[in-house]
C-alpha positions in Angstrom: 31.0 -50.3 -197.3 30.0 -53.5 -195.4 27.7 -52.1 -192.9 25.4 -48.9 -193.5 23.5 -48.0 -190.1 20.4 -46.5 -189.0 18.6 -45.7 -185.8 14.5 -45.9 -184.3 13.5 -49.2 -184.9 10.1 -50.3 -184.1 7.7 -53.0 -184.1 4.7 -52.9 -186.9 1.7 -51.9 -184.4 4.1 -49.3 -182.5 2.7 -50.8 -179.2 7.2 -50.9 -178.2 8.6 -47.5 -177.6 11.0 -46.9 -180.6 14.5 -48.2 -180.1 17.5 -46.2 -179.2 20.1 -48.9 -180.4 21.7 -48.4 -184.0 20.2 -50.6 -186.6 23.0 -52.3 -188.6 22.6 -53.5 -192.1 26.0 -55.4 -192.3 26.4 -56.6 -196.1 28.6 -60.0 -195.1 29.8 -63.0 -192.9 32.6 -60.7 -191.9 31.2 -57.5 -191.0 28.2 -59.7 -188.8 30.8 -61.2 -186.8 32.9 -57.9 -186.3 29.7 -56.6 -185.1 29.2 -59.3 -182.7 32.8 -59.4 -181.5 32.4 -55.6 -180.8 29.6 -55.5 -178.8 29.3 -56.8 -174.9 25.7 -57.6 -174.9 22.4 -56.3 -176.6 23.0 -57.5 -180.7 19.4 -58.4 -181.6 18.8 -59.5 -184.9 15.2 -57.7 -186.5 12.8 -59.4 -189.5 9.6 -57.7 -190.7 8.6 -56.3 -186.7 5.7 -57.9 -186.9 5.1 -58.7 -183.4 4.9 -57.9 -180.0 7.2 -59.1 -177.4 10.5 -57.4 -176.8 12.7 -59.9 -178.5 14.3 -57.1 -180.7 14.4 -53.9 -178.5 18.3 -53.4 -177.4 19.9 -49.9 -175.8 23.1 -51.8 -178.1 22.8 -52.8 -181.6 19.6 -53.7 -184.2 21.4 -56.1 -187.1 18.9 -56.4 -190.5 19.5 -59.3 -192.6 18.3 -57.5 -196.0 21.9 -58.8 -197.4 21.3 -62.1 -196.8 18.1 -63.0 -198.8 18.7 -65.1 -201.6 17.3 -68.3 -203.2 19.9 -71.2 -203.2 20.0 -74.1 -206.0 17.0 -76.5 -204.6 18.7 -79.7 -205.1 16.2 -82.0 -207.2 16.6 -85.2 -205.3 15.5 -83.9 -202.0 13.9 -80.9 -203.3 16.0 -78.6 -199.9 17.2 -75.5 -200.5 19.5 -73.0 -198.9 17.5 -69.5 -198.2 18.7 -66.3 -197.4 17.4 -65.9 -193.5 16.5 -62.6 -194.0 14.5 -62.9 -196.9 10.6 -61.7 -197.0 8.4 -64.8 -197.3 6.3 -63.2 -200.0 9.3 -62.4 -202.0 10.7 -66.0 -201.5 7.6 -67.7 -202.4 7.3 -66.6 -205.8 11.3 -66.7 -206.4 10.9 -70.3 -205.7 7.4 -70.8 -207.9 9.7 -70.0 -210.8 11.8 -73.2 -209.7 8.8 -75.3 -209.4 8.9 -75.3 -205.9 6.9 -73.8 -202.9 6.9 -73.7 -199.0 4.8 -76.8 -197.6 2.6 -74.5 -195.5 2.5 -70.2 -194.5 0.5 -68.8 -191.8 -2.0 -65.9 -193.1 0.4 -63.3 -193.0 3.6 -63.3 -195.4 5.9 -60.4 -194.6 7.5 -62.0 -191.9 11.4 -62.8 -192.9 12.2 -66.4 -192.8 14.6 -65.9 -190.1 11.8 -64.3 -188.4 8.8 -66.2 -189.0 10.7 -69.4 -188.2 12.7 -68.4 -184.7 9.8 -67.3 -183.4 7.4 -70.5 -184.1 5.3 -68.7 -186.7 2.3 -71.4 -188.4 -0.5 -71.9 -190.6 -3.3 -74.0 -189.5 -3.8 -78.0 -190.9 -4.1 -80.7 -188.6 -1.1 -82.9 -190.3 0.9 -79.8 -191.4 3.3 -78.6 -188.6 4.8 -74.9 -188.4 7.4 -73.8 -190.6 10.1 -74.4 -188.7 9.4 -78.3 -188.7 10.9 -78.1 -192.2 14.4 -76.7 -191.7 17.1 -79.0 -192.5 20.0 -76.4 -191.7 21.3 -73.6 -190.2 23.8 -71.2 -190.8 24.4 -68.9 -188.2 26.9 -66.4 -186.7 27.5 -67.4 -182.7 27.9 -64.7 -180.0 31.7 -65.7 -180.0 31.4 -64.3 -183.9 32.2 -67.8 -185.6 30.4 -68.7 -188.8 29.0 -72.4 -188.1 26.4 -74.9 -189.6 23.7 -76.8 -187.7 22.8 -79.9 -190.0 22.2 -83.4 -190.9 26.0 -82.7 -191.4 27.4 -80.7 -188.9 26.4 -80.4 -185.0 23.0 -82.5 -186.1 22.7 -82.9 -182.3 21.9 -79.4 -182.1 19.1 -78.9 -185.2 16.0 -79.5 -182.8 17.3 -76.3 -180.7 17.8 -74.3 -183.3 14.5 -74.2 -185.3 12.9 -72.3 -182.6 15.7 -70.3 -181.0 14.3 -66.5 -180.7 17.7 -65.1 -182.0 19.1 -66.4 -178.9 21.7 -69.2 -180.1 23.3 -66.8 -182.9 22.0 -64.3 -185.8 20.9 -66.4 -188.7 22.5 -66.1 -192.4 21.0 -69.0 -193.8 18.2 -71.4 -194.0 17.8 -74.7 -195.4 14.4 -75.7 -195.8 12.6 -78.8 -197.2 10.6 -77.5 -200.1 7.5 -79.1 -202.0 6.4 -78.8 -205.6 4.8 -75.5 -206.9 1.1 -76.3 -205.9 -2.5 -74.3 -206.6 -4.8 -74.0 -203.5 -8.8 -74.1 -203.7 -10.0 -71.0 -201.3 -13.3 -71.2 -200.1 -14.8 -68.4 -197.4 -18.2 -68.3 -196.3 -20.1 -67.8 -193.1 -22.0 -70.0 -190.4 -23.7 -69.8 -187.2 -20.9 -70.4 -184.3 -22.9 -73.3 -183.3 -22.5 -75.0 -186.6 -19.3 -74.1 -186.1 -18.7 -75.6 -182.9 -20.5 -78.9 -183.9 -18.4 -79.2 -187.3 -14.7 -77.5 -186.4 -13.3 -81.0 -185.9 -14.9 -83.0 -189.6 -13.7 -79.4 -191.2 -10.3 -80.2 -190.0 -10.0 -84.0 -190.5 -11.5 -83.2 -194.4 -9.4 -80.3 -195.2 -6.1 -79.9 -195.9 -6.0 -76.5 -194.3 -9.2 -74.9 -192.3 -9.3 -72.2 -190.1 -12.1 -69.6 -188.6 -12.8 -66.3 -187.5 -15.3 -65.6 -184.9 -16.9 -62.1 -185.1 -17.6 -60.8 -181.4 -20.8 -60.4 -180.6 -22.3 -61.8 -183.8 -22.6 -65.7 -183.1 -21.4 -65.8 -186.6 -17.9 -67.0 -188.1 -16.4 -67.0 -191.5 -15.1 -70.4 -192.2 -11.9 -70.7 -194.5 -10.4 -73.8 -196.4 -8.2 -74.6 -198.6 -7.4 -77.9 -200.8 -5.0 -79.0 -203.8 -6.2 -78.3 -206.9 -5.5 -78.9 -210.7 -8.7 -76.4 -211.8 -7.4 -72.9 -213.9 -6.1 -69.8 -212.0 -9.0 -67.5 -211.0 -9.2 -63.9 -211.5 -8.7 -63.0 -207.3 -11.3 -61.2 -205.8 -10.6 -57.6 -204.5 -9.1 -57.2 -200.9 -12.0 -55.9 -198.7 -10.6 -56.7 -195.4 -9.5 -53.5 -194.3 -12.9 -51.9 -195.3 -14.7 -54.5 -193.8 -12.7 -54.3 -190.6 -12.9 -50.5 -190.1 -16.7 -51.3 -190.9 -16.9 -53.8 -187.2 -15.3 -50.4 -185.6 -17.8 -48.3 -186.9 -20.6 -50.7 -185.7 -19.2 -51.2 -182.0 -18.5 -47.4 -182.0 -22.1 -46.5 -182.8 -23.4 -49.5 -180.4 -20.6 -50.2 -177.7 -23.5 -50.3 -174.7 -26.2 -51.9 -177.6 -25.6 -55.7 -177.7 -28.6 -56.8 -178.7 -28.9 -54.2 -181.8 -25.4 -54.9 -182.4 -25.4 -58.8 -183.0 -28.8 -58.3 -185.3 -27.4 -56.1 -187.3 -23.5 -58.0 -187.2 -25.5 -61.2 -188.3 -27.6 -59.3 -191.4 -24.3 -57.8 -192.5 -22.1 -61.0 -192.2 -25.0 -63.0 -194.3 -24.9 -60.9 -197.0 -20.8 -60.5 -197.1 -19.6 -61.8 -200.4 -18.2 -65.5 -200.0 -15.3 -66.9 -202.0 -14.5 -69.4 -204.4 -11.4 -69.3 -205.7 -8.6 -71.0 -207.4 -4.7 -69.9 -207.1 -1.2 -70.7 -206.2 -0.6 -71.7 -202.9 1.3 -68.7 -201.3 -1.3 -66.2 -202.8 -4.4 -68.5 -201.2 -3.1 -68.7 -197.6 -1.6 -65.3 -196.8 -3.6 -62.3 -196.6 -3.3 -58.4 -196.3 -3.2 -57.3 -192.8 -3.5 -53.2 -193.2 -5.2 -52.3 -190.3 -3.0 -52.2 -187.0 -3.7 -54.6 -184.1 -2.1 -55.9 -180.9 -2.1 -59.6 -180.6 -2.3 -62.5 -178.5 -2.5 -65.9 -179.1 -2.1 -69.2 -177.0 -1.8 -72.9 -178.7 -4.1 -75.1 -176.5 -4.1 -78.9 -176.2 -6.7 -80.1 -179.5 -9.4 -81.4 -176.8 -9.1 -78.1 -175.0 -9.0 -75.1 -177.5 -12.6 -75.0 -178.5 -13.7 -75.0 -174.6 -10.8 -72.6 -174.0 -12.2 -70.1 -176.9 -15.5 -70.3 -175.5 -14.5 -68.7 -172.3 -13.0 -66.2 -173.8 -15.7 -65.3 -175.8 -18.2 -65.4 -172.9 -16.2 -62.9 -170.9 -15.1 -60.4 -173.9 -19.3 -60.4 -174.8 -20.4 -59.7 -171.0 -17.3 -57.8 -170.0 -15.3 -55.7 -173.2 -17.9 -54.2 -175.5 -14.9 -52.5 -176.7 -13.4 -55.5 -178.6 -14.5 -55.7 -182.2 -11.6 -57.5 -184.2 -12.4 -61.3 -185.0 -11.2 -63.8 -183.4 -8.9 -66.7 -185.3 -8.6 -70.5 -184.3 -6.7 -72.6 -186.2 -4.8 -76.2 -185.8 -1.0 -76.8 -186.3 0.9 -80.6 -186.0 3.5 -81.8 -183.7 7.3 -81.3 -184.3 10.4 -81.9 -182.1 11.4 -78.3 -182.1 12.8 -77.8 -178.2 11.6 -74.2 -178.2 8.0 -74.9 -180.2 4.6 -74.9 -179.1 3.9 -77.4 -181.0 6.6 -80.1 -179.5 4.7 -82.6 -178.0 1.7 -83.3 -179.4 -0.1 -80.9 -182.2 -2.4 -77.8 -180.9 -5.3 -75.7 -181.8 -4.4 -71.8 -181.5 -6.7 -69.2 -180.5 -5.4 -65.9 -181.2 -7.8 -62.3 -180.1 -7.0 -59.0 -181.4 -7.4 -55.4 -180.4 -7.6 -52.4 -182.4 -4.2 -51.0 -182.1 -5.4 -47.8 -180.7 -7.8 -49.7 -177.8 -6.4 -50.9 -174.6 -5.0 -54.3 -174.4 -4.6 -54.7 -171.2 -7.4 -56.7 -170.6 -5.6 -59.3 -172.2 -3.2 -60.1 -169.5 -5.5 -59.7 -166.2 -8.5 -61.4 -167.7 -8.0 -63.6 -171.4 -4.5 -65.3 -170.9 -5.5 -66.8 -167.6 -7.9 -68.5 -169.1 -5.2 -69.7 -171.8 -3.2 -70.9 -168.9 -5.9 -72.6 -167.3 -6.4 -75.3 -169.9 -2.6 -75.6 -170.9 -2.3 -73.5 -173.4 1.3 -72.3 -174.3 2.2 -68.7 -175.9 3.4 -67.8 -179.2 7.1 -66.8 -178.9 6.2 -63.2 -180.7 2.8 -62.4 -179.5 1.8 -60.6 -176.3 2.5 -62.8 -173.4 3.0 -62.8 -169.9 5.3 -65.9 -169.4 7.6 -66.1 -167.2 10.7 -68.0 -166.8 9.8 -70.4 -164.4 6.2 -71.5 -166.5 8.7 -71.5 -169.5 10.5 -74.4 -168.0 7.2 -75.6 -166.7 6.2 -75.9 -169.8 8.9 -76.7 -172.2 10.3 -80.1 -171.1 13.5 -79.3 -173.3 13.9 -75.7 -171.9 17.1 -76.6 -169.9 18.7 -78.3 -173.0 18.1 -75.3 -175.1 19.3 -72.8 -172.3 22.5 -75.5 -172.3 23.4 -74.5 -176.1 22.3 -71.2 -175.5 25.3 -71.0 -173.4 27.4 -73.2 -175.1 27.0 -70.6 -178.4 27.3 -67.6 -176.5 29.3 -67.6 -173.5 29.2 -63.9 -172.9 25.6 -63.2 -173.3 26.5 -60.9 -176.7 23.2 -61.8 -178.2 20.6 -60.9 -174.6 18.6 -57.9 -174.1 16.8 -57.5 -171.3 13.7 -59.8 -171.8 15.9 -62.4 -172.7 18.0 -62.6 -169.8 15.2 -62.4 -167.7 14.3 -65.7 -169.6 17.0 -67.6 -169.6 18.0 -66.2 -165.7 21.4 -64.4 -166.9 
């Protein structure tokens, strides 16, 4: 058996229809290129589903990379290491703690595969630590012509800036060679302030931290501010997960006072003041990614670093005259340059506001009236969140675009790895 199949594939927050492609699960080199060779267009690699642009979604074929997601040797010297693309990044992270090694940064969320998380730009927030792609050092990848090739230092190294960003588009990943650090704790702190203080202070918290980010709470004036630094102190017991309690407890509160502002953000700010804060010591992976249990719809735009606070201050002026609906924090965080073709980060690092709807609310809202506003002050899309962008602004705002649509072409001639949103990008 090389290849067991399945069928209905669909995204975590089920805000894409469910897929009528077949969902492969091929088991080697071989049986993923057969696939490839056999199909004409439509073979759309899938990692964890968490997000919500129609990368995936194919009337053709689905291929899952759960055979391809092991830990290579990590070489010593340079401390890289081959991973299995399709591996989950919280089952990598502690398979390479054992090693004495770790991932340099994660976003908050960790069961993204690597394959996944990387294609599709997927960060953390620091302002001198880039996204996760900025550390691959290779690629192995099956092309749309169904040959096995490497993208390296080594082989094709022309080609390594297109292909840490490449939304599944250049070929369907196998392997990942990624620049590792050593194992390291991180010191979690979490606490709340007034979204003034936060205003006047979001730039010292990000110069004196090696990681900071904050949730805004709508219509509370209040956000909880997180950091993390290196740390040598003991392991501490981890606190219990409340998130999903304590986000079902904003619904109940704009359910109850939707057309009640003023009530609302007293009784928002009483609640937030007395939330528990945290002080914590643990290993890196277990600090920076948390539980995400409660379905949402996303978007999220990475601004220029002097225009993302100004930028999230629009938006949270309209949302609190306009969308009493909208209850789910807000996040802003800050991610470093890299020379990714694809990234949103190439150029010049960016601060990343990213708003969130209840999974069961409408979104649309998001589109007409929020990403404007994203647009307005230069702010470019994450690959995987919602997103309106269009192939023209893409070029517009890529100034690598046409070199990456180039290899894109070069790697698969025949359009074998396209669906429908991705030939509308790349104007096929």
């Amino acid at each position: 058996m090389t290849d067991s199949v399945s069928s209905n594939w669909q995204n975590w927050s089920k805000s894409l229809p469910p897929s009528k492609a077949e969902v492969h699960t091929p088991e080697s080199i071989d049986a993923l290129s057969t696939l490839l060779k056999a199909h004409k267009s439509g073979v759309r690699p899938a990692g964890s589903g968490h997000s919500w642009m129609p990368l995936i979604p194919s009337k053709t074929a689905i291929v899952k990379l759960d055979h391809f997601a092991g830990v290579g040797d990590v070489d010593p010297q340079t401390q890289q290491a081959w991973l299995g693309a399709g591996g989950r990044l919280h089952d990598l992270s502690p398979a390479l703690a054992d090693r004495g090694y770790a991932f340099r940064n994660l976003g908050d969320i960790d069961v993204q595969t690597l394959a996944g998380a990387t294609s599709t730009g997927t960060h953390g927030t620091g302002q001198t630590l880039p996204g996760l792609a900025a550390d691959i050092q290779g690629l192995r990848l099956v092309t749309g012509t169904g040959e096995h090739i490497e993208i390296s230092a080594d082989d094709n190294p022309e080609w390594l800036d297109g292909g840490r960003v490449a939304l599944g588009a250049l070929g369907i990943l196998t392997e990942i060679k990624m620049q590792l650090v050593e194992r390291f704790k991180l010191h979690r702190q979490v606490w709340p302030e007034s979204h003034a203080h936060t205003l006047e202070h979001a730039e010292r918290y990000w110069r004196e931290n090696r990681n900071f980010e904050f949730f805004y709470i709508p219509f509370s004036d209040t956000d909880l501010l997180i950091t993390h630094n290196t740390s040598d102190a003991p392991v501490t017991p981890p606190l219990d997960d409340d998130s999903t309690s304590a986000v079902m407890e904003l619904k109940s509160l704009r359910d109850a006072l939707k057309w009640c502002s003023p009530l609302r953000r007293w009784l928002l700010k009483r609640a937030i003041s007395k939330a528990p804060t945290e002080n914590i010591v643990g290993e890196s992976w277990d600090m920076l990614a948390s539980e995400r249990n409660v379905l949402f719809n996303e978007m999220e735009y990475h601004l220029p670093v002097d225009k993302g606070l100004e930028a999230l201050e629009e938006v949270r002026h309209y949302i609190e005259k306009k969308r009493p609906d909208v209850f789910f924090p807000f996040e802003a965080r800050q991610t470093a340059s890299d020379t990714a073709w694809l990234s949103p980060f190439n150029g010049g690092g960016r601060i990343s506001i990213a708003v969130h709807c209840y999974h069961k609310d409408a979104f649309d809202f998001l589109f007409t009236d929020v990403e404007p506003i994203f647009q307005k002050y230069g702010g470019r899309p994450h690959w995987g969140k919602l997103n309106s962008m269009t192939a023209e602004q893409a070029r517009a705002w890529y100034p690598n675009f046409e070199k990456f649509a180039a290899l894109r072409r070069e790697l698969d001639p025949d359009g074998r790895l396209l669906n429908g949103y991705l030939s509308d990008l790349f104007l096929r």
